[in-house]
N, C-alpha and C positions, 0 to 999 in steps of 0.2 A: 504494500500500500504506500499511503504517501506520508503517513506519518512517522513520526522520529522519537521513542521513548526514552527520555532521558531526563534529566533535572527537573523528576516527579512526574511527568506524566507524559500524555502522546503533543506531538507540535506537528500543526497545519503547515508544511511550508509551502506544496503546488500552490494555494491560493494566493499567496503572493506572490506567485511566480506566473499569473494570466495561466494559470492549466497548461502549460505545456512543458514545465521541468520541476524536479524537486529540488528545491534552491538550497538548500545544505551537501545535497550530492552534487550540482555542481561547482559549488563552491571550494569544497575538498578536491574536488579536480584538477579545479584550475591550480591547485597548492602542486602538481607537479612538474607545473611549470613555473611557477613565482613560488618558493618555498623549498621545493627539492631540487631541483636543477639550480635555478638563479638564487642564490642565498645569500640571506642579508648578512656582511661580515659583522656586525652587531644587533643588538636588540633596539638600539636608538635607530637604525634603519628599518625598521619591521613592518613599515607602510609599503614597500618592496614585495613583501608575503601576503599581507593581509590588504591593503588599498586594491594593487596588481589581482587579487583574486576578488575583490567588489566589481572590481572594472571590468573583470572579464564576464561578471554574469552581465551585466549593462551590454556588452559587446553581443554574448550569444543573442539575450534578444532584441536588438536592434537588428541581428543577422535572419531572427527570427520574424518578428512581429513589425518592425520598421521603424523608425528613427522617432517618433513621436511617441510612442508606447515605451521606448527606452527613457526620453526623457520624464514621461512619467516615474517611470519605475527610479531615477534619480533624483528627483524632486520628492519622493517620498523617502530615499537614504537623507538628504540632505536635514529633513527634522530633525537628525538623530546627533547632527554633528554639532560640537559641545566648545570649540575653538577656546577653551581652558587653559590648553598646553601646545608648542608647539608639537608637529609631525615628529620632529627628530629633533633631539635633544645630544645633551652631553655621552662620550662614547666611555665603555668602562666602568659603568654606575648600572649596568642593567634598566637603560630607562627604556620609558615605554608607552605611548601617547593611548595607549587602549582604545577604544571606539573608534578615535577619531584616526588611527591607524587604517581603521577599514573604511569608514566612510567618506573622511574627508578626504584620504589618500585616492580612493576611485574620484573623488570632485576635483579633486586637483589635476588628475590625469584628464577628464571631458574640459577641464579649462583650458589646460594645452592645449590638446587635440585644437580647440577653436582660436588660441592664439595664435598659431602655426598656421589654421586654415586653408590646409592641405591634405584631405583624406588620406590619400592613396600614399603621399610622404609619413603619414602619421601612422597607419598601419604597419607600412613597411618598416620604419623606426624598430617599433615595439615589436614584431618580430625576429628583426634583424639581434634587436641586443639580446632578446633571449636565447637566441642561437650561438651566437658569438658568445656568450656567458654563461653556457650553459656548465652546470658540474666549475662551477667558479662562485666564491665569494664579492659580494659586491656592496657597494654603500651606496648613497644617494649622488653623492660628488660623480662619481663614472656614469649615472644617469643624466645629467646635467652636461658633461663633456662628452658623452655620444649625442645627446640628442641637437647638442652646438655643432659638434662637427657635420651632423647630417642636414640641417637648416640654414647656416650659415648666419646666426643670430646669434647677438649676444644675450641671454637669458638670464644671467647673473640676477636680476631683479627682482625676477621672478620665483628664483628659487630661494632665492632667501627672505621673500614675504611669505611665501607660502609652504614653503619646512621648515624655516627655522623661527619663525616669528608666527605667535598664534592669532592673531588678527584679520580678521578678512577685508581684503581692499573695502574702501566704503568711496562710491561716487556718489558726489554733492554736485546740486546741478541745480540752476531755477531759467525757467524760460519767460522772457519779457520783452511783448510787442515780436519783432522779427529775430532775435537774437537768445540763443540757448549758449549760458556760462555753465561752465562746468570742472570739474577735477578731484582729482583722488586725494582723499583723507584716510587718518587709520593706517599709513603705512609707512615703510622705511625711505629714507630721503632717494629722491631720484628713481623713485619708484613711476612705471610708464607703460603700461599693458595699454595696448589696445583694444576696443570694445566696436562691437555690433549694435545699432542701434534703426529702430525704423522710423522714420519721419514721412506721414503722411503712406505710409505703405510701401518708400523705398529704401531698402537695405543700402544702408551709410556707415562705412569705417569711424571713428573715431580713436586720435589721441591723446588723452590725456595725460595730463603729469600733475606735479604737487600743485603747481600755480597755476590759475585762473585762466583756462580760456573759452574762445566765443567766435559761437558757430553761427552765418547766417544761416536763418531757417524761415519758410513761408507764414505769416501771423496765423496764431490760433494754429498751429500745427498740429499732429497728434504725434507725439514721441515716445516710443517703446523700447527702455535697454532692455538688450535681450541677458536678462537673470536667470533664462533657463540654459544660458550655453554659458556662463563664468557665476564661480564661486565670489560675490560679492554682496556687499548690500547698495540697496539705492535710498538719496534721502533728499529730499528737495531742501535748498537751503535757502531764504529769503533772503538774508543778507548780501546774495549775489547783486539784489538792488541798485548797492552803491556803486556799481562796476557799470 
């Protein structure tokens, strides 16, 4: 069947898996590829074993069910993540971010994937290092310097807002008359992720950084950051006024 008896009694998982897998057996699965094969050379890496195996059930079924059903099914990991501690912490202390190992480490992987904004690079990436790493020890740093060498970006900013500092980007933004101000708070200096956003229905890049800038946009727009493809918060700021 589909239940799992353990820690006192049986556990539903197919249900939360849309009926088409039991999401504890795929889970353990995917551990033989992120966990057996690709091993985190510490416990302060362990977003490597358990993120890597959130993301690959996100993967199956988006292979499965298609790309909107996946973001559901991420949108409902994301409640659970608790941004307390960071990802990876000090090495040699046995640390170890628990939950947010598994959840926010798959949220951080779908925030790549759309920073890169390159499927078929972004696949190929995550394949390629498991292969090349396979039966090998590995830390977060050799994810960070494969995944530069294969994009030819510098990600530095990235990685170290979102594994080693527990805060989740926060974009502040207020729209007035034809012009939307905006920029990223809550984060480490020179911090500069790009975002997706819709204005009136068409999909527009944005850059942001720490300091204030200002997009024209048609009056009365309708503007949508897309929160369901980046691990962020959004927060209108009035203060933009004075700008």
């Amino acid at each position: 069947g589909n239940s799992w008896n353990n820690w006192g009694g049986p556990r539903q998982w197919t249900k939360a898996y849309y009926g088409i897998i039991d999401g504890l057996l795929f889970h353990e699965t995917a551990h033989e590829w992120w966990g057996n094969s690709v091993t985190a050379g510490d416990p302060a890496h362990m977003w490597i074993h358990e993120g890597m195996a959130v993301y690959s059930e996100s993967m199956f079924i988006e292979d499965q069910l298609g790309y909107n059903v996946m973001i559901d099914f991420m949108l409902r990991k994301r409640t659970n993540i608790q941004n307390k501690l960071p990802i990876v912490g000090p090495e040699n202390e046995n640390y170890w971010a628990f939950g947010d190992s598994y959840n926010k480490g798959a949220w951080v992987m779908h925030t790549l994937r759309h920073v890169i904004d390159n499927d078929s690079l972004w696949w190929d990436i995550l394949k390629s290092f498991a292969v090349d790493n396979a039966r090998k020890h590995v830390k977060t740093g050799d994810f960070h310097t494969y995944v530069e060498s294969r994009t030819d970006h510098d990600l530095e900013y990235f990685f170290d807002q979102y594994f080693f500092d527990h805060r989740p980007p926060k974009l502040e933004y207020y729209q007035k008359g034809n012009k939307l101000f905006y920029r990223w708070a809550d984060v480490i200096p020179d911090f500069r992720m790009p975002l997706d956003v819709d204005i009136n229905g068409i999909e527009k890049r944005i850059y942001p950084t720490t300091s204030i800038q200002t997009l024209e946009i048609p009056e009365l727009a309708v503007i949508i950051f897309k929160e369901w493809q980046f691990l962020i918060n959004v927060k209108e700021n009035s203060k933009f006024t004075a700008y």
